[in-house]
C-alpha positions as CSV (number, residue, x, y, z in Angstrom):
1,X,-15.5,-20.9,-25.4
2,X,-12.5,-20.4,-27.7
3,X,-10.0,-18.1,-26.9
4,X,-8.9,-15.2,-29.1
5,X,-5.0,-15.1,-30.0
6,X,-5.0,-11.3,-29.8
7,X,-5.6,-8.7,-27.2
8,X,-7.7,-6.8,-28.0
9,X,-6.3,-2.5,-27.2
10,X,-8.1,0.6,-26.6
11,X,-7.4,3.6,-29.2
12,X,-5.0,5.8,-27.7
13,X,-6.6,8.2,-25.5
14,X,-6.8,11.5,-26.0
15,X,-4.5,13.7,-23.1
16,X,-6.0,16.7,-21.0
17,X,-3.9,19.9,-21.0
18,X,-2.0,18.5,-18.1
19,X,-0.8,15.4,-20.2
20,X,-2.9,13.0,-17.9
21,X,-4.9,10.7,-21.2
22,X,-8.7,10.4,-20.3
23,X,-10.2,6.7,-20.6
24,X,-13.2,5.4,-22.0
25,X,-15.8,4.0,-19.2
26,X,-14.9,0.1,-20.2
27,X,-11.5,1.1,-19.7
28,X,-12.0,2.4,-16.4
29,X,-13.9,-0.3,-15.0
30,X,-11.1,-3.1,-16.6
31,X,-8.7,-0.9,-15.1
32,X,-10.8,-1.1,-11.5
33,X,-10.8,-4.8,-11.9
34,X,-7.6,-5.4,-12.5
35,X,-6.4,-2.8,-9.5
36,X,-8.7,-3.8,-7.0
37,X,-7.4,-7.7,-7.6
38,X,-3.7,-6.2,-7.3
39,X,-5.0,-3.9,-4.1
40,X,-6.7,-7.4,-2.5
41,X,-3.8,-9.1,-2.5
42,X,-1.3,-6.4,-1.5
43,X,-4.3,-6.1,1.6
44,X,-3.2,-9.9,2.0
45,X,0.4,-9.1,2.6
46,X,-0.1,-7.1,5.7
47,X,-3.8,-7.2,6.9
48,X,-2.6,-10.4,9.3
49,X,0.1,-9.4,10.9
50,X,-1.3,-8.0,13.7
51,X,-3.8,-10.0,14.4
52,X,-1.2,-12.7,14.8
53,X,-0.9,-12.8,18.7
54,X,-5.0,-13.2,18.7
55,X,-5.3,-15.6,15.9
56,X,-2.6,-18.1,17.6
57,X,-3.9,-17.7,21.2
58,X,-7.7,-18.7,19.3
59,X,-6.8,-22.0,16.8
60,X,-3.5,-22.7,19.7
61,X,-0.8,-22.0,17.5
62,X,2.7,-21.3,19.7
63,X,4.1,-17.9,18.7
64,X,7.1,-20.1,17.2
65,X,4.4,-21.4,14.8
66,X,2.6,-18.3,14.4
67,X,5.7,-17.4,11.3
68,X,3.9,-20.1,9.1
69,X,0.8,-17.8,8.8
70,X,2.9,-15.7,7.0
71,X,5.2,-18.1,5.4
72,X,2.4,-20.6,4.4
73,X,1.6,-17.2,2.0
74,X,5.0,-16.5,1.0
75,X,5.8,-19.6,-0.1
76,X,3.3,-20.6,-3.0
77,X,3.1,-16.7,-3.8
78,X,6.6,-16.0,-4.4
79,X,7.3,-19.0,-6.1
80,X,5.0,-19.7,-8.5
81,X,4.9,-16.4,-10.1
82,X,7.0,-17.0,-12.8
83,X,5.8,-20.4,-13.8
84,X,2.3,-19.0,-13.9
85,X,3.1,-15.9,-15.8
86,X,4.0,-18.0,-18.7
87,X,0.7,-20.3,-18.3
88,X,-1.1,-17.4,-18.7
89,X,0.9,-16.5,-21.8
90,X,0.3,-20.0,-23.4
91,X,-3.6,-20.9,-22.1
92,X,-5.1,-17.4,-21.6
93,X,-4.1,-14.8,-18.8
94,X,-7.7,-14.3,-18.4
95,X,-8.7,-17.6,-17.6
96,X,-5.8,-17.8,-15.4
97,X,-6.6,-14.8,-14.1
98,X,-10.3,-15.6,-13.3
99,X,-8.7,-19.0,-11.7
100,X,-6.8,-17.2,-9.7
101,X,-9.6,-15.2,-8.1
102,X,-12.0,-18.1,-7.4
103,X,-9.2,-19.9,-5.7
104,X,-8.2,-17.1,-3.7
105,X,-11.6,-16.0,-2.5
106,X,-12.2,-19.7,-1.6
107,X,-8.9,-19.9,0.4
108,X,-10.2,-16.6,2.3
109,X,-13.3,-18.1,2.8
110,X,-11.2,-21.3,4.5
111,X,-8.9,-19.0,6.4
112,X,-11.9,-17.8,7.9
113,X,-13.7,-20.0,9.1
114,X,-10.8,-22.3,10.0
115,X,-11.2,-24.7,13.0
116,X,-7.4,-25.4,13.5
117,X,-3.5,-24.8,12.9
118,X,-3.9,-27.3,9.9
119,X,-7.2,-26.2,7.7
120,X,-6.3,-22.3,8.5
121,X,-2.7,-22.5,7.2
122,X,-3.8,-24.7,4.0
123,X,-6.2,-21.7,3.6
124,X,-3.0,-19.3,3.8
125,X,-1.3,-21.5,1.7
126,X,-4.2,-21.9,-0.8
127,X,-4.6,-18.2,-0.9
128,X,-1.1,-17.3,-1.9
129,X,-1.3,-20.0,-4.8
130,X,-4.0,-17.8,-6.0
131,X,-2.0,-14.6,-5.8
132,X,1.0,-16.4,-7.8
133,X,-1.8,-16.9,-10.6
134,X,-3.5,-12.7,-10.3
135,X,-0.4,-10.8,-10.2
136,X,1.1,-12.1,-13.3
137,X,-1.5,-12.3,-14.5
138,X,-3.3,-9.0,-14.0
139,X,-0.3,-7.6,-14.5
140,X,0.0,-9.0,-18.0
141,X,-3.7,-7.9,-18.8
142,X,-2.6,-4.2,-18.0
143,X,0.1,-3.7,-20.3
144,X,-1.5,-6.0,-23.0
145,X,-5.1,-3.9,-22.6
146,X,-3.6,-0.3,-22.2
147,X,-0.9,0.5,-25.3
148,X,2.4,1.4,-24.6
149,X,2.5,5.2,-23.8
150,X,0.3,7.7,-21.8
151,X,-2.2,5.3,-21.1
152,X,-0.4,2.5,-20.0
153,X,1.7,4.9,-17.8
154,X,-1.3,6.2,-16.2
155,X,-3.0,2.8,-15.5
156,X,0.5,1.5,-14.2
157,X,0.3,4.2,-11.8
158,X,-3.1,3.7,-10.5
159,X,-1.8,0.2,-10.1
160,X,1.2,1.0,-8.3
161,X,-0.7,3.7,-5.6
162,X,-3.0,0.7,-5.1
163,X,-0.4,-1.9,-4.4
164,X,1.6,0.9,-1.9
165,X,-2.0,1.6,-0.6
166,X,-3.1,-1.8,-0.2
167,X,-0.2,-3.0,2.2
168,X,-0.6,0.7,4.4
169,X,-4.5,0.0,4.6
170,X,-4.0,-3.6,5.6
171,X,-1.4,-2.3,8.5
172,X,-4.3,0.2,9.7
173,X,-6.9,-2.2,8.8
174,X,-5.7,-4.8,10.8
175,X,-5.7,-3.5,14.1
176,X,-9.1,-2.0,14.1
177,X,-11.1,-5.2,12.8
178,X,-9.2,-7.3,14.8
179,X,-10.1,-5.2,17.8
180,X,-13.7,-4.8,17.0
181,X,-14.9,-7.9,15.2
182,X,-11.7,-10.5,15.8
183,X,-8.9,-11.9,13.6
184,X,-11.5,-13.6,11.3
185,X,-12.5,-10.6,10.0
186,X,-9.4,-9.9,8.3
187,X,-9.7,-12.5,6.3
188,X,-13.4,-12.4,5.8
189,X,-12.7,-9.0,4.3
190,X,-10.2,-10.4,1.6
191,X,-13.1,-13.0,1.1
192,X,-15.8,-10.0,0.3
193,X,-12.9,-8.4,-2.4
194,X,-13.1,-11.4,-4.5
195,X,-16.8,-11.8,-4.2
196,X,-16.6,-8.1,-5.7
197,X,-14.1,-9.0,-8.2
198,X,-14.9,-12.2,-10.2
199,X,-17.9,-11.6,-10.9
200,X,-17.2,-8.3,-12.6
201,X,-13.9,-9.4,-14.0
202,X,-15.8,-12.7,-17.5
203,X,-17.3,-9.3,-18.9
204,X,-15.1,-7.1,-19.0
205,X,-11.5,-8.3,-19.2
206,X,-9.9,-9.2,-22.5
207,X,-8.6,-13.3,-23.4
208,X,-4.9,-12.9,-24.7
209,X,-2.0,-15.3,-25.0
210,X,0.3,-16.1,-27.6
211,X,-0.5,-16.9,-31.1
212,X,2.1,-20.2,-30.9
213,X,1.5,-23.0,-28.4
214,X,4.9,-24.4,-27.6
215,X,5.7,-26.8,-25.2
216,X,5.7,-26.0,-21.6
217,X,8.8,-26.1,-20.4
218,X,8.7,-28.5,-16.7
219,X,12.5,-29.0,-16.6
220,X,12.5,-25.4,-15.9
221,X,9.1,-25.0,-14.1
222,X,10.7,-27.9,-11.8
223,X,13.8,-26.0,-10.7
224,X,12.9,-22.5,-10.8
225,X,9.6,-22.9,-8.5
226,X,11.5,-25.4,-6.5
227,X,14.3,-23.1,-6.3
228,X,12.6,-20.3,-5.0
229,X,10.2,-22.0,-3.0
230,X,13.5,-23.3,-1.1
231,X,15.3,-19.6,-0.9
232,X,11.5,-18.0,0.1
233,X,11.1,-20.5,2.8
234,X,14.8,-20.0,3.9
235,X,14.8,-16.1,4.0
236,X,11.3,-16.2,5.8
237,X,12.5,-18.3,8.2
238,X,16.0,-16.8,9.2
239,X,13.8,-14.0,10.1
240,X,12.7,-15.3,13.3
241,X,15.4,-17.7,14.1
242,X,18.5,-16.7,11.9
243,X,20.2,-17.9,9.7
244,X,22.5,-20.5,11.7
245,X,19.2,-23.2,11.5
246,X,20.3,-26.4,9.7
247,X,16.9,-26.1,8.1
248,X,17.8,-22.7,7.0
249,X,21.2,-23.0,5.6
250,X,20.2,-26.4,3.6
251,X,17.3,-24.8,2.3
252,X,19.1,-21.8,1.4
253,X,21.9,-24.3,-0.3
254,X,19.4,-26.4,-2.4
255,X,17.7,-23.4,-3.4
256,X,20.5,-21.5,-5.0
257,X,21.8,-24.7,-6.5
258,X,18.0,-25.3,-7.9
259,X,18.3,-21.9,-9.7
260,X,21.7,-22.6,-10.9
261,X,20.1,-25.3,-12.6
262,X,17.3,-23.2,-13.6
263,X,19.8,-21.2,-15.7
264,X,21.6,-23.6,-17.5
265,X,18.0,-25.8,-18.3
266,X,16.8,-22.3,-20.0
267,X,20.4,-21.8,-21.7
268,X,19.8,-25.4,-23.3
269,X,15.6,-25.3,-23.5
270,X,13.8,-24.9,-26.9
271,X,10.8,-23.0,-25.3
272,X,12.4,-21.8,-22.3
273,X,10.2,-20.6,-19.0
274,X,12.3,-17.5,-18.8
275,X,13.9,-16.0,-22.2
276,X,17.6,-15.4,-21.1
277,X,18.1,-13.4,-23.9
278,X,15.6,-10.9,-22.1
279,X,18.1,-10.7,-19.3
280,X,20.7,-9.3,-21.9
281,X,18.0,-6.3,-22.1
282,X,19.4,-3.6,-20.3
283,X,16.0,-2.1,-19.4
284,X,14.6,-5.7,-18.4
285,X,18.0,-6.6,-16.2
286,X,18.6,-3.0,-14.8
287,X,15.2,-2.6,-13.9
288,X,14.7,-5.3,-12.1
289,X,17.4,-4.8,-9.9
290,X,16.2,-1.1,-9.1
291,X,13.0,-3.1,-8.4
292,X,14.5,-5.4,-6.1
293,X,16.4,-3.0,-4.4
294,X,13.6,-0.7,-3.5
295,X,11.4,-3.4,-2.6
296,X,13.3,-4.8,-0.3
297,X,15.0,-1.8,1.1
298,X,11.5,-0.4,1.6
299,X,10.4,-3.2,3.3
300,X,12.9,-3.0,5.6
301,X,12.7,0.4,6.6
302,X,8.6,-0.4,7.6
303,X,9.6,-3.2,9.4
304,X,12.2,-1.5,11.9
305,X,10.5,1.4,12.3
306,X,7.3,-0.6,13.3
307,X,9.9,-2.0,16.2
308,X,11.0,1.5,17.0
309,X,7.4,3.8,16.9
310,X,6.0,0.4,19.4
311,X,9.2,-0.3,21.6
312,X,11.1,2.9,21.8
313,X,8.6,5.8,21.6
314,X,6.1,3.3,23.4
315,X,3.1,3.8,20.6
316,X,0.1,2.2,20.2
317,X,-0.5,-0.3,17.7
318,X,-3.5,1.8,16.4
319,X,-0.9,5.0,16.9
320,X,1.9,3.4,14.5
321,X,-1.0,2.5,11.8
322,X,-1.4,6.4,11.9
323,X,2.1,6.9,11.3
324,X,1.9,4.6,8.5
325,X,-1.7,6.2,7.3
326,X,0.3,9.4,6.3
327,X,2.6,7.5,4.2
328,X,-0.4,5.6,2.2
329,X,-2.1,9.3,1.7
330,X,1.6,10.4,0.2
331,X,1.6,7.6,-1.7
332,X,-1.7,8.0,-3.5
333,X,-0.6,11.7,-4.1
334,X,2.3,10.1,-5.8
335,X,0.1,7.8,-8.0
336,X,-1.3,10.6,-9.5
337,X,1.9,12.5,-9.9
338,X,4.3,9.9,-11.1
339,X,2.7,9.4,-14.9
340,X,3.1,12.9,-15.1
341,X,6.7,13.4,-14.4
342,X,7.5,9.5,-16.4
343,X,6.0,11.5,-19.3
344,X,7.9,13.9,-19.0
345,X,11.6,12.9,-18.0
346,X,11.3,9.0,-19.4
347,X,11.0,5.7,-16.8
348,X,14.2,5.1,-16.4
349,X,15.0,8.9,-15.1
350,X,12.2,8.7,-12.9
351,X,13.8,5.5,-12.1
352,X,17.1,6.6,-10.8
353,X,15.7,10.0,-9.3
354,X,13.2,7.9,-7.2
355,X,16.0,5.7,-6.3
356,X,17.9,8.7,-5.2
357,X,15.0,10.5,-2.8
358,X,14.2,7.3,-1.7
359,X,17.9,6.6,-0.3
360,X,18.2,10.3,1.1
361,X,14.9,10.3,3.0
362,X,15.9,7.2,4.4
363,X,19.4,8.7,5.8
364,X,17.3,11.6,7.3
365,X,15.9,9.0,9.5
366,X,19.2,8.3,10.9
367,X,18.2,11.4,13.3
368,X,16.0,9.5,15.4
369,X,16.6,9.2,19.1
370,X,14.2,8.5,22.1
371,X,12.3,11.5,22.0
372,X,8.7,12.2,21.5
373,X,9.7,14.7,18.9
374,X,11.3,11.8,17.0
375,X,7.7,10.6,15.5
376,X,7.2,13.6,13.6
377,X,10.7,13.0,11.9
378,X,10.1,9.4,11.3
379,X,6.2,10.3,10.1
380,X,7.5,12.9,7.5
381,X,10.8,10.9,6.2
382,X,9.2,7.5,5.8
383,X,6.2,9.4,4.3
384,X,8.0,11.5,1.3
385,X,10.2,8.1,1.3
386,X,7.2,6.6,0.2
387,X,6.3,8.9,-2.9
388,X,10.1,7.9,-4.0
389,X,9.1,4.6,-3.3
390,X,6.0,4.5,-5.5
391,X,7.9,6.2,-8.1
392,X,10.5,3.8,-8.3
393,X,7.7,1.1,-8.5
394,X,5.9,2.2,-11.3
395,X,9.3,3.5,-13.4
396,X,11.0,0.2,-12.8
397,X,7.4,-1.9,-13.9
398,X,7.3,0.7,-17.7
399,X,10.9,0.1,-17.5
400,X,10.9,-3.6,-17.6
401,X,7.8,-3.7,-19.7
402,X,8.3,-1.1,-22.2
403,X,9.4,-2.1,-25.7
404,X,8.8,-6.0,-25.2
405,X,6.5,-7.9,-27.4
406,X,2.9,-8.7,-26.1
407,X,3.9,-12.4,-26.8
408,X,6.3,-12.2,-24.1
409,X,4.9,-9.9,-21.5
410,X,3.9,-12.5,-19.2
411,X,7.3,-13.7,-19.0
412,X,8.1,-9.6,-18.6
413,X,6.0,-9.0,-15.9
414,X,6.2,-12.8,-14.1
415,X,9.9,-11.0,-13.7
416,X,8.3,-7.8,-12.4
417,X,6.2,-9.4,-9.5
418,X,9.0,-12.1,-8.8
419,X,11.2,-9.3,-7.7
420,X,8.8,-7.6,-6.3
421,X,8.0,-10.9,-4.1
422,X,11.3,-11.4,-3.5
423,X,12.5,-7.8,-2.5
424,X,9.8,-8.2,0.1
425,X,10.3,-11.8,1.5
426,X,14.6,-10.8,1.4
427,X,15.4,-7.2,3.0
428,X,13.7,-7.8,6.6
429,X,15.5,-11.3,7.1
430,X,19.2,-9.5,5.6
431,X,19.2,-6.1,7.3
432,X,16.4,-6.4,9.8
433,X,17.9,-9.1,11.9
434,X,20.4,-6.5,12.6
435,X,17.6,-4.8,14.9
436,X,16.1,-7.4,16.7
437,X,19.5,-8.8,17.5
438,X,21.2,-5.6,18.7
439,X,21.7,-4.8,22.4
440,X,19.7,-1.4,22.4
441,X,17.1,-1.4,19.9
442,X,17.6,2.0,18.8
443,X,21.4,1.3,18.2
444,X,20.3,-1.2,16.0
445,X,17.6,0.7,13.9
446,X,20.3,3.1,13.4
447,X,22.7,0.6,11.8
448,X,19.6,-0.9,9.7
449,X,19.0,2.6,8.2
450,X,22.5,3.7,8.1
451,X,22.8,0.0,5.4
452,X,19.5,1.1,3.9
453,X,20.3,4.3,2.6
454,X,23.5,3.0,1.5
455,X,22.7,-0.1,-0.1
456,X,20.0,2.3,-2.2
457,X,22.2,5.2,-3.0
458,X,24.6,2.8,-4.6
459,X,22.2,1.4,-6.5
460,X,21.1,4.5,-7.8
461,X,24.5,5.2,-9.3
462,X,24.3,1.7,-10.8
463,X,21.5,2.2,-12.8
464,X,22.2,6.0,-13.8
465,X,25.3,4.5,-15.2
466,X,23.7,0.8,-16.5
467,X,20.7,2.8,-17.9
468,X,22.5,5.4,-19.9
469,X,25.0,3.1,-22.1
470,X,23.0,3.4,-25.0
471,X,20.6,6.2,-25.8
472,X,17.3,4.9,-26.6
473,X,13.5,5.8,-26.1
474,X,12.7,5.4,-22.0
């Protein structure tokens, strides 16, 4: 079947009194295909993690191994993002798209039924290949489908609840189906998604790519995906062991050197991978570093306070997947809210405000002691954190995307979700080390936060200042 050279776009929908546009039914049910891919394989991000101690003690995996169950993921999913966001642009983001999703409910399928170490981490590693090729992807389809504007905030905020949602749900969902049907059955859910997905996804989704077909460029392909491959595996790594690891520090080394490379390939390339004149967008470069900050300091924040609600306040696993339920409910408030107020006040506005609350919230955590009245602080902070959060997610994705050609939004968005992979894989190994290494735990949560906060409020500056240079449409 040939594939079209344009994308095909919805009229612009017409807005309620609130300002909220209402979609037509096909563009509801592309827009639940494309979400519920994103919301599958933000589910894949956290679903696993506690079933970890189970899974190993079942296929005989030492706990020092058990970090390859979640690297084996990282790895391919980080850092083939970018290389795959520009196949889609040149062969079709739907095809890639639709290849994505077979692979990755295939890979579930293996994950699940695995008989040892070996097929269950190829299945890990198989499914994260898949993710590189959906997010991008998907992501692409969304702000090619919906036009630039009310409708593409609004899907773009459906997208972003989903994604927040997606890695709450798999925290909560984790420790329940682990208990009552076994560690299989997180991945046997991921394996049902797909089976939802694809075979919704020929009929409805649209075929775009770019009208030219230039030559793909593997010099770059080469170094970036090797690079970040090699800084992925070295930040997910340091995690457990640190960073004084020979394996660590050399991978760290050649990966940095490996992008260096990357840049001056793309400076000299005649169809560059990544358009460096992009960079040199204030929106594009600005916005993905408010991306990357609140990715990663996000991240972070989840991460030690997991450590604190389980080993200071002595919750349950099921208990802190409560605490974290609240936040996933705030979140999805925020979805709805957050095309409403970027309407209103522009993305990059919402962008720095988010920033902001998100940075504050975080200080307020700093008042957490030993106490049982603690979890009601750490519940509402990391909670209204979390609408911040979302709000910075969505502002920093229209931010990035808004006002760049559909010829180039893969290469837009393969920025987008590189960051966003990034921010994730790099804040726990930086800051959260700093926990898990101290001498009292909650000494050392304190310091993590006390960094948090900071590293985000200073950011927010940044890009109030950054954002404002020249006064354009946000």
């Amino acid at each position: 079947m040939a594939i079209d050279t344009t994308t095909t776009q919805p009229a612009a929908p017409v807005g309620d009194p609130l300002g909220a546009p209402r979609l037509s039914t096909r563009d509801k049910l592309v827009l639940f295909v494309l979400c519920a891919a994103q919301f599958m394989v933000a589910l894949d991000f956290s679903v696993l993690n506690v079933a970890l101690p189970v899974l190993g003690a079942d296929l005989g995996m030492s706990p020092s191994a058990l970090q390859w169950a979640v690297t084996a993921f990282a790895l391919p999913s980080g850092g083939f993002l970018l290389l795959f966001g520009r196949v889609g642009d040149l062969f079709g983001r739907r095809r890639l798209f639709l290849a994505g999703l077979a692979l990755f409910g295939t890979a579930s399928l293996l994950a699940t039924l695995a008989w040892d170490p070996a097929s269950f981490l190829a299945g890990r590693a198989l499914q994260g290949l898949g993710a590189a090729a959906i997010v991008p992807t998907g992501m692409s389809l969304l702000t090619t489908t919906f036009p630039e504007g009310p409708a593409r905030d609004r899907a773009l905020g459906i997208s972003g609840t989903l994604l927040s949602l997606g890695f709450t749900v798999g925290m909560v969902a984790g420790g329940v189906l682990t208990d009552v049907l076994g560690w299989r059955s997180t991945m046997g859910l991921l394996t049902v998604f797909a089976l939802i997905v694809l075979p919704l996804a020929p009929g409805l989704l649209p075929e775009s790519r770019t009208p030219q077909r230039p030559r793909l460029d593997v010099p770059g392909a080469v170094t970036v995906t090797g690079g970040l491959l090699a800084v992925i595996y070295a930040l997910s790594t340091a995690a457990d062991h640190g960073f004084a690891r020979a394996d660590v520090l050399v991978a760290l080394t050649v990966g940095v050197l490996l992008l260096a490379a990357f840049v001056l390939v793309e400076s000299r390339s005649a169809a560059p991978l990544m358009s460096l004149p992009m960079l040199h967008r204030r929106t594009v470069a600005w916005g993905n570093v408010g991306g990357l900050v609140t990715f990663s300091m996000m991240s972070t924040v989840i991460f030690v306070l997991t450590l604190y609600l389980q080993e200071v306040l002595r919750l349950s696993a099921f208990q802190t997947g409560l605490v974290f339920g609240v936040q996933g409910v705030l979140s999805a408030v925020a979805g709805t809210l957050a095309p409403r107020v970027i309407g209103r006040f522009g993305a990059r506005r919402t962008l720095v405000a988010s920033l902001t609350g998100q940075g504050v919230l975080v200080a307020a955590l700093l008042g957490l002691g030993a106490g049982g009245w603690s979890v009601w602080l750490a519940t509402g902070a990391v909670a209204l954190a979390s609408m911040c959060h979302l709000g910075a997610i969505i502002s920093y994705g229209l931010t990035v995307t808004s006002g760049v050609p559909d010829e180039e939004q893969g290469l837009a968005t393969g920025l987008v979700t590189s960051t966003q992979q990034v921010g994730i894989t790099v804040g726990i190994p930086l800051l959260g080390v700093l926990a898990t290494t101290a001498d009292d735990l909650l000494t050392g949560v304190r310091t993590v936060i006390a960094l948090d906060a900071a590293i985000v409020l200073t950011a927010a500056a940044l890009l109030a200042l950054g954002l404002r240079t020249r006064r354009t449409a946000a």
